[in-house]
N, C-alpha and C positions, 0 to 999 in steps of 0.2 A: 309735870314738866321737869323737866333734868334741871341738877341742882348747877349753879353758878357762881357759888361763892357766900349766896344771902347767908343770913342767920338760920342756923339748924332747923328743919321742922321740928324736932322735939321739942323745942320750947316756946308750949303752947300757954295758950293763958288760961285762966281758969275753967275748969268746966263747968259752967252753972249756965247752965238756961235761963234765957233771957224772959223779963217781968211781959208780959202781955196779956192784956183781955182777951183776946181773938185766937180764942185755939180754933176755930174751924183752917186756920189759913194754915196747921202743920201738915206737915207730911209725911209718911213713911218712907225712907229714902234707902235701897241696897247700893250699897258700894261693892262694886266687885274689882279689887284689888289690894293692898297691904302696903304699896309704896308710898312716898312723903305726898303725892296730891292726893293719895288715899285720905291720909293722918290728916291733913290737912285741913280739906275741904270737912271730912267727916269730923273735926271739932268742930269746928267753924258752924256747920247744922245742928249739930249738937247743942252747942250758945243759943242759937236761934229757936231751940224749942222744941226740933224735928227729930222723928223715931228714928234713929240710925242702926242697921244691921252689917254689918262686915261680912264679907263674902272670898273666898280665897283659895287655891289648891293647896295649899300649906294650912292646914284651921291652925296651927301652932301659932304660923304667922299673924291669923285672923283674931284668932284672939287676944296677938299684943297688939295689934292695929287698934282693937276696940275697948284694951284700955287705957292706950293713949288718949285716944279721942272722948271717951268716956260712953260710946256707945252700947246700945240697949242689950244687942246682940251680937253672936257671931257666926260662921256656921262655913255650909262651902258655899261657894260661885253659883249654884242652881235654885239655892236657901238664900243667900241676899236677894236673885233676880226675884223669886218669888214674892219677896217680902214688901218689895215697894212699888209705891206706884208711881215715884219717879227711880232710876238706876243709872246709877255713876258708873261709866269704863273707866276705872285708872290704873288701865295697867299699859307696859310698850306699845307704842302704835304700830309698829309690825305685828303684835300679837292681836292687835283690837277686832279687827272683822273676821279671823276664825273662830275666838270667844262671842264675839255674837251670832255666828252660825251654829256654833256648838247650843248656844240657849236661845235660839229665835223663836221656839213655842214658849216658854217664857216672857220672854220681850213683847211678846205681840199685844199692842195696844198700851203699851207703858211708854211715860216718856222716858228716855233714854238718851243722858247728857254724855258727849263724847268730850273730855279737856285734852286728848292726848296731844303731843308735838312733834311730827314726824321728820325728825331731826338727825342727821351724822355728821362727822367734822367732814372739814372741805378742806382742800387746799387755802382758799382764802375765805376761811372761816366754816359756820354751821350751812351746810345742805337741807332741802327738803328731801328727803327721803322717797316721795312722790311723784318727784319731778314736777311739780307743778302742774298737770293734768287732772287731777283731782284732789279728792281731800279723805283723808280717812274717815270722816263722819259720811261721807260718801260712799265708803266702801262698808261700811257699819251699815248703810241702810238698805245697800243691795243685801248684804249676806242675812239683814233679819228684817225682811220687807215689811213686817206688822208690825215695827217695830216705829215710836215715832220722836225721829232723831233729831238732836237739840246741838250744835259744835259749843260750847260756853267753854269759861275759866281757865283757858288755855295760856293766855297772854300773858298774863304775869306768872311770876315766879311763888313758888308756894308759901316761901314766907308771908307772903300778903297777907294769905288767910289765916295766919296764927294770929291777926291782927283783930282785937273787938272792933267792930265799926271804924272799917277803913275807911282814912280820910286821909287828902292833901291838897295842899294850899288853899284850907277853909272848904272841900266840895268832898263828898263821898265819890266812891272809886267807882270807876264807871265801867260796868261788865259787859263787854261784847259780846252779843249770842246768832246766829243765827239756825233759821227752820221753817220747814213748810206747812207744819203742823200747829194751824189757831191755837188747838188744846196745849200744846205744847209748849208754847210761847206763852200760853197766861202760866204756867205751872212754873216754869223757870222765871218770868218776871215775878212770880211770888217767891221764892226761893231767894234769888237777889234782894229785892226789897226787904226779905227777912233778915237780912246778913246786914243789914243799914248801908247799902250798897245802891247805885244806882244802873236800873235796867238801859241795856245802850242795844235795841232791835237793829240789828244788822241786815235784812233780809231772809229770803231762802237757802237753801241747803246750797246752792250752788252756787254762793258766795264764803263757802266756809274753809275753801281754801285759799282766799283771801288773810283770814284771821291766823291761819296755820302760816302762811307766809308771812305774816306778819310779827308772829312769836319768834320765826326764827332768824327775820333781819333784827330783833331786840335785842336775840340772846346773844347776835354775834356783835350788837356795837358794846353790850354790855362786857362782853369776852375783852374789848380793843380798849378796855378801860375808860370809853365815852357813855354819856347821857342818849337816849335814844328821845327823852322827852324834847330833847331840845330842838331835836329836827321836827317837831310840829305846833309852832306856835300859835296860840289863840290867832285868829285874822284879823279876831275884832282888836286888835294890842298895836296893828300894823299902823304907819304913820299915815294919816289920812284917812284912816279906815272909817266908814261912813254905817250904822246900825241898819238891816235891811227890813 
């Protein structure tokens, strides 16, 4: 996600993998891209346990992506896809669905998390890039049809993930994903849950730009120097509000 002012992704927290009995629940995860929701996200699974390989057209890049992050490996874009059996796009969401047609025999049969935010400035304020017609995880899943696509971690801003066990106001952060893919949806609620995160199922693919539209009404009240939290208050907080 484009940066907005938060705390630098470079400073991340520790790299140490987190204490758990339950290794059956890690995962090999290729990241294909070197930018901050690269660095990011790939500490952040790193903490949690999971095999991280970095993937990149630049391997110079990929290789300091991976030891920021503290990742296993590095290599190029076709060496991450292969490597995992989930795969992060973090690269521009204009570039997103020709790199996945570029590796759709790769892809195919892997989940494949798209966070990108299809975002330009506007007159009054951030754009979707899309027009709102679709969503780039949409177009990620025509260009690599075997491929089974997950929209997640789009919403917030990458600083998040520098964070051990996000939390606020006492509740773990709550990750919006959607997809049409059962396998898919358990592999990213296991992912989330490993980040001491809380899984938030949004639906099918064809609510994902929903979530893309929604990163970028964030980015722009964040831009206006307002809270976006504030326009959605608990219902159960409302005066009279009755438990259902």
């Amino acid at each position: 996600m484009v940066c907005i002012g938060a705390p630098s992704v470079l400073s991340v927290t520790p790299r140490t993998s987190r204490d758990t009995d339950d290794r059956s629940k890690h995962m090999r995860i290729g990241i294909l891209g070197t930018g901050a929701m690269a660095t990011a996200l790939g500490a952040a699974w790193v903490r949690a346990g999971h095999d991280v390989r970095v993937g990149g057209r630049d391997t110079e890049a990929a290789s300091r992506t991976a030891l920021l992050t503290g990742a296993s490996e590095h290599g190029s874009l076709s060496e991450a896809a292969a490597h995992g059996d989930v795969v992060l796009i973090a690269v521009p969401a204009d570039a997103a669905p020709q790199l996945a047609r570029e590796l759709a025999p790769l892809l195919a049969g892997r989940t494949v998390i798209d966070c990108t935010v299809p975002m330009s400035p506007g007159e009054d304020g951030p754009a979707l890039t899309t027009g709102g017609t679709t969503s780039v995880a949409r177009l990620i899943a025509d260009a690599a049809p075997g491929a089974h696509v997950v929209k997640a971690f789009g919403v917030c801003h990458e600083s998040i993930w520098t964070l051990d066990r996000p939390a606020f106001e006492g509740a773990p952060l709550a990750v919006p994903f959607c997809t049409d893919q059962p396998g898919a949806a358990k592999r990213v609620t296991e992912i989330i849950t490993s980040m001491d995160c809380s899984p938030l199922p949004c639906g099918g693919l064809d609510r994902a730009a929903l979530l893309e539209a929604t990163a970028v009404f964030a980015v722009g009240v964040w831009w206006s120097g307002a809270e976006a939290r504030f326009a959605f208050p608990a219902p159960a907080l409302a005066p009279g509000a009755v438990d259902d």
